[in-house]
Every structure is written in C-alpha cells, then in structure tokens.
TORMI-396630 format. One line per 10 residues: their letters; for each residue x, y, z of N, C-alpha, C. Coordinates in nm, 2 decimals. Atoms other than C-alpha are relative to their C-alpha. Example, Ala and Ser with C-alpha at 12.3 -4.5 7.8 and 13.67 -1.06 7.14 Angstrom:
2
as = 0.09/-0.12/0.00/1.23/-0.45/0.78/0.09/0.12/0.00  -0.09/-0.11/0.00/1.37/-0.11/0.71/-0.08/0.11/0.08
***
This chain:
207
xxxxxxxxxx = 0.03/-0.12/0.07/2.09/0.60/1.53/0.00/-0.02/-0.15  0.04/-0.01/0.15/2.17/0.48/1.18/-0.06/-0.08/-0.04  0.12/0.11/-0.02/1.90/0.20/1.22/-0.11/0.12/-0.06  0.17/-0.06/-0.05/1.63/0.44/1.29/0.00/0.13/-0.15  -0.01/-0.10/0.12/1.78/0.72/1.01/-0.03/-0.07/-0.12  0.04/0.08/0.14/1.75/0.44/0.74/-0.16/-0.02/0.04  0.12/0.00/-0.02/1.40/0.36/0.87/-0.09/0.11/-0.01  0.02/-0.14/0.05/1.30/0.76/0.82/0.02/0.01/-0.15  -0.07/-0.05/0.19/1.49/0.78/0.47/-0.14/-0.07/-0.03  0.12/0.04/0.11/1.25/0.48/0.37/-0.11/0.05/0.06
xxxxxxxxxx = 0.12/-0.06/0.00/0.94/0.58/0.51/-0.02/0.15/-0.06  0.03/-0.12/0.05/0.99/0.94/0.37/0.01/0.01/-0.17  0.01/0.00/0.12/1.08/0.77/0.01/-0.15/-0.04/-0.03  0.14/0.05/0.04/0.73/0.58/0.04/-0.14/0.09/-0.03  0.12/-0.12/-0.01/0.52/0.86/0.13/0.05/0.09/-0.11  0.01/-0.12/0.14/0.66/1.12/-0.14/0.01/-0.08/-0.15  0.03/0.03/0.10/0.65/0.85/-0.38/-0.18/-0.02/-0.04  0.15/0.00/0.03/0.26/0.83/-0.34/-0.05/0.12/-0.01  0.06/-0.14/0.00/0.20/1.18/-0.28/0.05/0.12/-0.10  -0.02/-0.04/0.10/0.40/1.29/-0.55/-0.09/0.05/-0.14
xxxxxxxxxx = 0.09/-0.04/0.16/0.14/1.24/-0.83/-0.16/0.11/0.04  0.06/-0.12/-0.04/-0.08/1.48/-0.65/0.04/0.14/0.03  0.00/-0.11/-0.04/0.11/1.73/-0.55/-0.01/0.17/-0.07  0.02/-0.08/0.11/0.05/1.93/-0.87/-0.16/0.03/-0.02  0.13/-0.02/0.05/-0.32/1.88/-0.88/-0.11/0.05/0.11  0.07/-0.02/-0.14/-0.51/2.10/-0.66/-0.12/-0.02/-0.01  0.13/0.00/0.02/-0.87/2.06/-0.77/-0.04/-0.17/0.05  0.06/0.11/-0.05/-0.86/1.66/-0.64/-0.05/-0.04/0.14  0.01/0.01/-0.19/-0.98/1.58/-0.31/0.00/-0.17/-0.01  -0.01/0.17/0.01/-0.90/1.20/-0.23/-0.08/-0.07/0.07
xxxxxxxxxx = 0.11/0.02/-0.08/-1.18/1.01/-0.15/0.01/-0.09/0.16  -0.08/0.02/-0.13/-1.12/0.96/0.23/-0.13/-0.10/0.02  0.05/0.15/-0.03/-1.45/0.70/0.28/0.08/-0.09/-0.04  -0.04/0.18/0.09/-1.26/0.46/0.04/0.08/0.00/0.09  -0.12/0.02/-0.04/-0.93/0.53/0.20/-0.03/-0.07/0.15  -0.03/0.03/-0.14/-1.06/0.48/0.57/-0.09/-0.14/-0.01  0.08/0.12/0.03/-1.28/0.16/0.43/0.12/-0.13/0.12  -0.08/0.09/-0.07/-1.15/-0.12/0.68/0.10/-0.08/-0.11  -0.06/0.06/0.11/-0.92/-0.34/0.48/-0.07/-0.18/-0.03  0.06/0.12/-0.05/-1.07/-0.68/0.65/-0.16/-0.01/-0.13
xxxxxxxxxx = 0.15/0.01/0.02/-1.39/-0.55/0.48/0.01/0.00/-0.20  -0.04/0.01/0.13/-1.20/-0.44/0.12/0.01/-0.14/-0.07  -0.03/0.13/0.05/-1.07/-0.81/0.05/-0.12/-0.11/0.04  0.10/0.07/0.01/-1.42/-0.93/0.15/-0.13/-0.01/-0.12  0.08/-0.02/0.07/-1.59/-0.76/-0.08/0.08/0.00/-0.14  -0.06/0.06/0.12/-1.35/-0.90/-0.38/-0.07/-0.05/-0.12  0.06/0.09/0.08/-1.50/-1.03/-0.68/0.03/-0.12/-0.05  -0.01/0.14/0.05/-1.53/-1.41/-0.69/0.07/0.00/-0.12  -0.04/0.01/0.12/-1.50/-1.37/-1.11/0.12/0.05/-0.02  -0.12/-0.10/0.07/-1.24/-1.11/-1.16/0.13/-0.08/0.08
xxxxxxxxxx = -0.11/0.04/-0.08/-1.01/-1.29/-0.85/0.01/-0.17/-0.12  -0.02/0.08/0.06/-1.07/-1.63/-1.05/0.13/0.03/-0.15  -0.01/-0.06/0.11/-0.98/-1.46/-1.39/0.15/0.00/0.07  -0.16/0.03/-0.03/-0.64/-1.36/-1.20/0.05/-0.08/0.01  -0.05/0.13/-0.05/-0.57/-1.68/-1.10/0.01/-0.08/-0.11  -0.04/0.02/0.10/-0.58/-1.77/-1.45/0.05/0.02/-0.07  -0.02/-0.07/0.06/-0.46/-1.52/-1.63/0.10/0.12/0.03  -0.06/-0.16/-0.03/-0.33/-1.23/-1.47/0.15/-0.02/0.04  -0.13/-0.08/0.03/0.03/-1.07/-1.44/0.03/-0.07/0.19  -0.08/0.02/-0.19/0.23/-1.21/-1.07/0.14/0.06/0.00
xxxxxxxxxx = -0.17/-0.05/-0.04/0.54/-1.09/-0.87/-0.04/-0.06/0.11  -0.09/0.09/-0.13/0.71/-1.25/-0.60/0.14/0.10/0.04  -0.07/-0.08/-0.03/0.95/-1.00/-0.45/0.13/-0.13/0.03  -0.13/0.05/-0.01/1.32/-1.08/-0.47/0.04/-0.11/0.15  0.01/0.04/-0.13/1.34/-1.21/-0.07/-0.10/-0.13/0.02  0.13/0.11/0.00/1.02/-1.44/-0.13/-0.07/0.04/0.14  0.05/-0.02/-0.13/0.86/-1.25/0.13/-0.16/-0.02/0.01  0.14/0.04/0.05/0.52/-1.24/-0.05/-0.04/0.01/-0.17  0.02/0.02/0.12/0.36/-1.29/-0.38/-0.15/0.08/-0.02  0.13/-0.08/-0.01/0.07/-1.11/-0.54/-0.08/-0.02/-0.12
xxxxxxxxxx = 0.05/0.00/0.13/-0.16/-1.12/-0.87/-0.08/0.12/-0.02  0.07/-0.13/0.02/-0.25/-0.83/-1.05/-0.06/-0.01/-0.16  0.00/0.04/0.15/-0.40/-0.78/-1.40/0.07/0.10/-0.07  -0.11/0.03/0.08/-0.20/-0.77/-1.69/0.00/0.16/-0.07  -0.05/-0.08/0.05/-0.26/-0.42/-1.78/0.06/0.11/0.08  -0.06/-0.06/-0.13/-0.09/-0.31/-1.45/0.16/0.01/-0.06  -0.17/0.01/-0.02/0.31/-0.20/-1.44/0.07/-0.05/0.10  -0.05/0.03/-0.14/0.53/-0.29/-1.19/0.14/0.04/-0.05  -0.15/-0.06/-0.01/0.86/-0.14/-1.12/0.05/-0.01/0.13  -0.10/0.00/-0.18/1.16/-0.13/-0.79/0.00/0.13/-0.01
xxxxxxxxxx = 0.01/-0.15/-0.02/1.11/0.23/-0.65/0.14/0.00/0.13  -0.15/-0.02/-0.10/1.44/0.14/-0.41/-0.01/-0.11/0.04  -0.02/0.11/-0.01/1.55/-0.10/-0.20/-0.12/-0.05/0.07  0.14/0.10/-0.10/1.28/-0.36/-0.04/-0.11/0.10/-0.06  0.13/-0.04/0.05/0.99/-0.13/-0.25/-0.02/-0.03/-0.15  0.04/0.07/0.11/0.82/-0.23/-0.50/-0.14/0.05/-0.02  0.15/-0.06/0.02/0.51/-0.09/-0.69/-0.08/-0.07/-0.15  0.08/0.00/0.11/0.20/-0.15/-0.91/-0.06/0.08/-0.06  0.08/-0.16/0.01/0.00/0.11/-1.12/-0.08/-0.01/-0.17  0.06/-0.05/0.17/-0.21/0.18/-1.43/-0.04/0.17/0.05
xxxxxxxxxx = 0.07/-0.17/0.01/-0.32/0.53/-1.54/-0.15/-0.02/-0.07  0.11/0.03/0.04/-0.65/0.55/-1.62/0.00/0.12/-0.15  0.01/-0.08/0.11/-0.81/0.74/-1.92/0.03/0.14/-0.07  0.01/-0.20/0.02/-0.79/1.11/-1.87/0.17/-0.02/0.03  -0.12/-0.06/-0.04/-0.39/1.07/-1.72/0.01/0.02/-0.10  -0.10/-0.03/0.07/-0.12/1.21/-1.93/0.12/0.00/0.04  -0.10/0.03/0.03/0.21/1.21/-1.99/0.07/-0.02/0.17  -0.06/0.04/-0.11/0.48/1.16/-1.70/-0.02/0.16/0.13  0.02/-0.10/-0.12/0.27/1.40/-1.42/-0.06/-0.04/0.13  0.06/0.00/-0.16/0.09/1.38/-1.08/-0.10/-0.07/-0.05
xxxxxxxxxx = 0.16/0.09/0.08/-0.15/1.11/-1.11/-0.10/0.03/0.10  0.15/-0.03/-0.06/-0.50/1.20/-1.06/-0.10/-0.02/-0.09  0.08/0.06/0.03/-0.68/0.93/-1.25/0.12/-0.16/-0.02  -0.09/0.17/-0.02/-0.52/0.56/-1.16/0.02/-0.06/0.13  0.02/0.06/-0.12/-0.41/0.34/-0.93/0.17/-0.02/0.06  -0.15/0.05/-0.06/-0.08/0.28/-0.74/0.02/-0.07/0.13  -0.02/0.12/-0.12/0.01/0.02/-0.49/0.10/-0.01/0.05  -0.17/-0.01/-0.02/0.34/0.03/-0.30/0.00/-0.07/0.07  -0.03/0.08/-0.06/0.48/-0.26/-0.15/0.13/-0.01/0.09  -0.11/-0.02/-0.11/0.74/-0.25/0.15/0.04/-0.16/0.06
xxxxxxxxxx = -0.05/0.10/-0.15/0.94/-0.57/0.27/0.06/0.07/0.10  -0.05/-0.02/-0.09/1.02/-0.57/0.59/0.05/-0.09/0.05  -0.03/0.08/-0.05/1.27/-0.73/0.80/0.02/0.04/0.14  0.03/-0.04/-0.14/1.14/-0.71/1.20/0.11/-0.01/0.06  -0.10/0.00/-0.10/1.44/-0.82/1.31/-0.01/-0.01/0.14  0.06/0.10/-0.14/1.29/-1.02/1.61/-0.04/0.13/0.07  0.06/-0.12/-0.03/1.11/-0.69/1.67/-0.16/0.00/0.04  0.17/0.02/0.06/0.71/-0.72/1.72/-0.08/0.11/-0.07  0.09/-0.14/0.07/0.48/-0.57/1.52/-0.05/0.12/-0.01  0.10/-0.10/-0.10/0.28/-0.36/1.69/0.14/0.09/0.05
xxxxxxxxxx = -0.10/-0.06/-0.05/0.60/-0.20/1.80/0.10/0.07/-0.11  -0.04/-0.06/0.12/0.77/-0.17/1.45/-0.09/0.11/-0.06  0.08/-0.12/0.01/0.47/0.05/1.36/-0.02/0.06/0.08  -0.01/-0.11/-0.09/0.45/0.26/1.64/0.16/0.09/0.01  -0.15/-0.12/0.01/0.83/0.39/1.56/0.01/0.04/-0.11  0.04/-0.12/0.15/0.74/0.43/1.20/-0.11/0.10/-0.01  0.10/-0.14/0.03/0.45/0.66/1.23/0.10/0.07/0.09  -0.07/-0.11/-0.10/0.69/0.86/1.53/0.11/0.04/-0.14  -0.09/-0.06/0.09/0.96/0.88/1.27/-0.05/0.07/-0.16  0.04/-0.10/0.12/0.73/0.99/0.97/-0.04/0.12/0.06
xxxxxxxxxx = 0.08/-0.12/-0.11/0.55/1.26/1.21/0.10/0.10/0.07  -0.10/-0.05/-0.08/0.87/1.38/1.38/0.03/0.13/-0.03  -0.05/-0.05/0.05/0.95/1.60/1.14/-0.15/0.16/-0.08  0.13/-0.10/0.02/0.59/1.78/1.08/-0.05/0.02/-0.15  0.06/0.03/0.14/0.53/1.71/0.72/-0.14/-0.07/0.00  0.12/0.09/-0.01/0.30/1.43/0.79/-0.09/0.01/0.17  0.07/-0.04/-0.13/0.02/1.41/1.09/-0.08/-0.17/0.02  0.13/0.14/0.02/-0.16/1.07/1.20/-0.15/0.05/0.02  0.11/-0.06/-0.01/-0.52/1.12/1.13/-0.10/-0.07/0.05  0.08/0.15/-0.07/-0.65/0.74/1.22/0.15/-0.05/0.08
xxxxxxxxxx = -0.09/0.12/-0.06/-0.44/0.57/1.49/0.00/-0.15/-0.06  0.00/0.16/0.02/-0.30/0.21/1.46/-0.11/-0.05/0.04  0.12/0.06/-0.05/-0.56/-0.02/1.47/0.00/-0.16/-0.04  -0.03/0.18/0.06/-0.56/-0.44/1.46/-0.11/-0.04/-0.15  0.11/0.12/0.19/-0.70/-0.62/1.07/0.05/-0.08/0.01  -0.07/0.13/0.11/-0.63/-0.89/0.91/-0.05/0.02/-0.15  0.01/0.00/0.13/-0.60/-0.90/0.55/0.00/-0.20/-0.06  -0.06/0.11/0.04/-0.65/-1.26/0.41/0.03/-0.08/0.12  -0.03/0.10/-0.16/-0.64/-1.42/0.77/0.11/0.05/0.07  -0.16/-0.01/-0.04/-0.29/-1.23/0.78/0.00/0.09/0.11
xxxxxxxxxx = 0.05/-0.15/-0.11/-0.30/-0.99/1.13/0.17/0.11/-0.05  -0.06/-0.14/0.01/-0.14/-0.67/1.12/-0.06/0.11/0.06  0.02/-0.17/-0.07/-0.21/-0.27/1.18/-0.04/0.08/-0.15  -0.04/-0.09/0.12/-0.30/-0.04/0.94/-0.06/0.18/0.14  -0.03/-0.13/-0.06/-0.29/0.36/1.03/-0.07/0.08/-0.13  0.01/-0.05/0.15/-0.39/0.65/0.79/0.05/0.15/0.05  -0.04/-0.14/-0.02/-0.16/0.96/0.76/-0.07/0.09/-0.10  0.05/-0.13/0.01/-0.22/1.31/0.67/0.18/0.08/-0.10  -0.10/-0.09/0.04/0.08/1.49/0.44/-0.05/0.10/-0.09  0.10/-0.05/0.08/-0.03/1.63/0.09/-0.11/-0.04/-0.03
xxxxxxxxxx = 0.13/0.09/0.04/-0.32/1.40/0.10/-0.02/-0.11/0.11  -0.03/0.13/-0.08/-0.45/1.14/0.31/-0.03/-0.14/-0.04  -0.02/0.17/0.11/-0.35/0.75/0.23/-0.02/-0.07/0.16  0.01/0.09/-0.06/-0.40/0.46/0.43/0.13/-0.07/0.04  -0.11/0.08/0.04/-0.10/0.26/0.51/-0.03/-0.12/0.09  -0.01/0.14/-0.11/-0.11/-0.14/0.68/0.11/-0.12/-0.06  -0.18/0.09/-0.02/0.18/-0.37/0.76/-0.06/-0.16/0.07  0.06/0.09/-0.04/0.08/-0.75/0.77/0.10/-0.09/0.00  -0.13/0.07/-0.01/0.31/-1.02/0.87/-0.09/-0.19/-0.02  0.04/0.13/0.05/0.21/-1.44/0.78/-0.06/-0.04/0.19
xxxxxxxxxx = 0.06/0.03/-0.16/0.17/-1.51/1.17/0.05/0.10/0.11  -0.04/-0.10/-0.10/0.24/-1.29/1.51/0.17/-0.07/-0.01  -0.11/0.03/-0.05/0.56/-1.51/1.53/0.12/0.02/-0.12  -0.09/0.00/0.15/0.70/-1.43/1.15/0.13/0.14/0.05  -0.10/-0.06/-0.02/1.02/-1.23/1.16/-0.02/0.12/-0.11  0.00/-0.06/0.13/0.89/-1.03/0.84/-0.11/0.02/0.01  0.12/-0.02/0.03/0.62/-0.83/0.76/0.01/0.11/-0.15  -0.02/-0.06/0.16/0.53/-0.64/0.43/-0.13/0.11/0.01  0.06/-0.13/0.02/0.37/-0.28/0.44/-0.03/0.04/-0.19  0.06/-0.01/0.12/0.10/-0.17/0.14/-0.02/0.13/0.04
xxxxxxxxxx = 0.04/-0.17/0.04/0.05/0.20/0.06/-0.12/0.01/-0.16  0.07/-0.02/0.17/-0.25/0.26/-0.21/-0.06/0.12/-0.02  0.08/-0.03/0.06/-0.35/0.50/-0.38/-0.12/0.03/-0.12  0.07/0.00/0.09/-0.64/0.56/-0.56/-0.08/0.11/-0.04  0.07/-0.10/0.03/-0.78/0.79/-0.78/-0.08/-0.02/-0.14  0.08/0.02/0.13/-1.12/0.76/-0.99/-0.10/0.03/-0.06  0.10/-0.10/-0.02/-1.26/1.03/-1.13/-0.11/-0.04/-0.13  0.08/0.01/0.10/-1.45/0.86/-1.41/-0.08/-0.15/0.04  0.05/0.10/-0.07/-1.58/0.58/-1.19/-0.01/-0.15/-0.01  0.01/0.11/0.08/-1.45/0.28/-1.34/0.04/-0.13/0.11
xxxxxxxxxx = 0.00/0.16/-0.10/-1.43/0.03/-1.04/0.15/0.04/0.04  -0.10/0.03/-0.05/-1.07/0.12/-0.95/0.05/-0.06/0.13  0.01/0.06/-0.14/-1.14/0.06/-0.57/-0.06/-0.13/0.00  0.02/0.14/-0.01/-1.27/-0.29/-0.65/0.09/-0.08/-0.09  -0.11/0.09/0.04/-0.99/-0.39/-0.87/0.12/0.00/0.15  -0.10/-0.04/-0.13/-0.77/-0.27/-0.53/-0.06/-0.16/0.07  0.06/0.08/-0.03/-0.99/-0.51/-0.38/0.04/-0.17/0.03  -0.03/0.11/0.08/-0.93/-0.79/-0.60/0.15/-0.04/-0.01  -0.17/0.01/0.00/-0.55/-0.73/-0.60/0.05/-0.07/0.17  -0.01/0.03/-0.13/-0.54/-0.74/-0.24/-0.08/-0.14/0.06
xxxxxxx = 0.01/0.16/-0.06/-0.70/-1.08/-0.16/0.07/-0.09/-0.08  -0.13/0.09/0.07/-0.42/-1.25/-0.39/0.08/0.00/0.11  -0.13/0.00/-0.03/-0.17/-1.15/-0.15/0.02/-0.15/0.06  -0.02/0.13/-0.09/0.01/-1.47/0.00/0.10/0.05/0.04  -0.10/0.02/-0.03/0.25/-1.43/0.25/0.10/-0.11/0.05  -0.05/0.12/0.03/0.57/-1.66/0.23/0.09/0.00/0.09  -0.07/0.06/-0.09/0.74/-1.64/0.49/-0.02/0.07/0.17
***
C-alpha cells in the first residue's frame, strides 16, 4: 500500500508540474498532432547539424544514479523538481515572469527503479494510479517505440491539457527505466518541436 501511494504521490507531482504552466492560460490549445507524433519518428527526424553542434558544445546531465545521460543546448535550465525528477526548459520570447508557461519548452525526466518488475506492467499501474482518482483520463493507450533503439511504451494523458508521456529502459532485461514528460509550447514558430527532437536522440541509457 505504501509502494503504490509513493508511486501516485510521484506521478501526481509529474503531471501538475507540467500542467501547471497552463493552467492559468485559457486561450492556448496544445498542439495535439505534435504531441501524438510517434516518438520512433521524433528522434528520426533530428537534425544531423544541430545534434553534431550538441555533441560539441552543448550543456549535459547525467542524473545522480547514472541511469541516463542527455545533451541539451546551453541556453536550456535544468533543475531537481524532487526525488528521481529532473527537468529541462527555456522560455521563449513572449514568456514572462514566474507564470504558466505558454511559449517554451519543458522536459521532465523520471528515474525509475523496476524493481525486477517488467515494463509493460510498471506502466499499466502508473496510468491506473494517475486515472484512479479522475483528474486525469488516458486518451492514447500504451503502445510499444523505441527511442534510440531503446524499447519502451509511451501513452498520452488527458488532465488540464494533453501531454505525451514514454518510459524507456536500455534493454527488456534492465532493472531501470527512465520516463520523459514534454511539453511544448510554440506560439511564434521557432522550431521548438525540432530542438525536442534533437534533445531526445542524445539520450543514452547507462544502465
């Protein structure tokens, strides 16, 4: 029981930390082609240049655990939003001061430890326990990707907005997997969903 309550707590900090910067702005609608965009198809369509560029240049994190590593560019933030999360984010032009973002980017990173659990099965008790409670609704069922060769699930819920969420682990047999939350919002059309892109075929997972 206090497995599965800790497992609630965090999935209900993850989701109202993304849905937070909207919940003030009612005039946005979030672009749901990008969001239901495969992921397989996101990190295909990467930019050779800009991924190089990172790879020379750009800003890294390696999560405390060494679960996975990532490259982002350098005019990205990064902060610990609790335990095992971790986020990236710029604001774009139009935000302002500390409100509901609805021009930028945010990326939320989740270790997980399966706990000789399988995958496919750790996400089917996290959407029941975000859903349980009737805030959030699944709008896309789980469904098998790979990100980067790496297999996983991704899903896309429904609360004050709808986000994508997918949970990829290094092989079926890894004991760890690492859940991404993104949102994105770009109302002046400056590529934000192709820097996502770009960020996301960096990932490496390490263990």
């Amino acid at each position: 029981m206090i497995k599965k309550t800790l497992i609630l707590l965090i999935a209900l900090v993850t989701i109202l930390a993304i849905v937070y910067f909207y919940q003030n702005n009612k005039n946005y609608t979030i672009p749901t082609e990008n969001i239901l965009q495969p992921m397989t198809e996101k990190t295909e369509n990467a930019n050779p240049e800009a991924v190089s560029a990172l790879e020379r240049g750009g800003s890294s994190f390696s999560d405390p655990d060494a679960s996975f590593s990532i490259l982002y560019p350098g005019e990205y933030k990064q902060d610990t939003q609790g335990e095992n999360q971790y986020r990236i984010y710029k604001q774009g032009p139009t935000q302002t001061g500390q409100t509901e973002m609805y021009d930028g980017v945010i990326i939320n990173f989740e270790t997980i430890d399966l706990e000789g659990q399988a995958l496919s099965k750790w996400v089917d008790e996290r959407i029941s326990l975000s859903t349980q409670d009737g805030t959030s609704s699944l709008i896309e069922a789980k469904k098998e990707i790979k990100v980067n060769d790496y297999p996983g699930y991704s899903y896309t819920m429904r609360g004050l907005g709808a986000f994508e969420i997918l949970v990829i682990q290094k092989n079926m047999n890894s004991n760890f997997a690492v859940g991404i939350t993104s949102l994105i919002a770009d109302p002046g059309n400056l590529g934000f969903e192709q820097e996502f892109a770009n960020i996301l075929s960096t990932i490496t997972l390490l263990k």
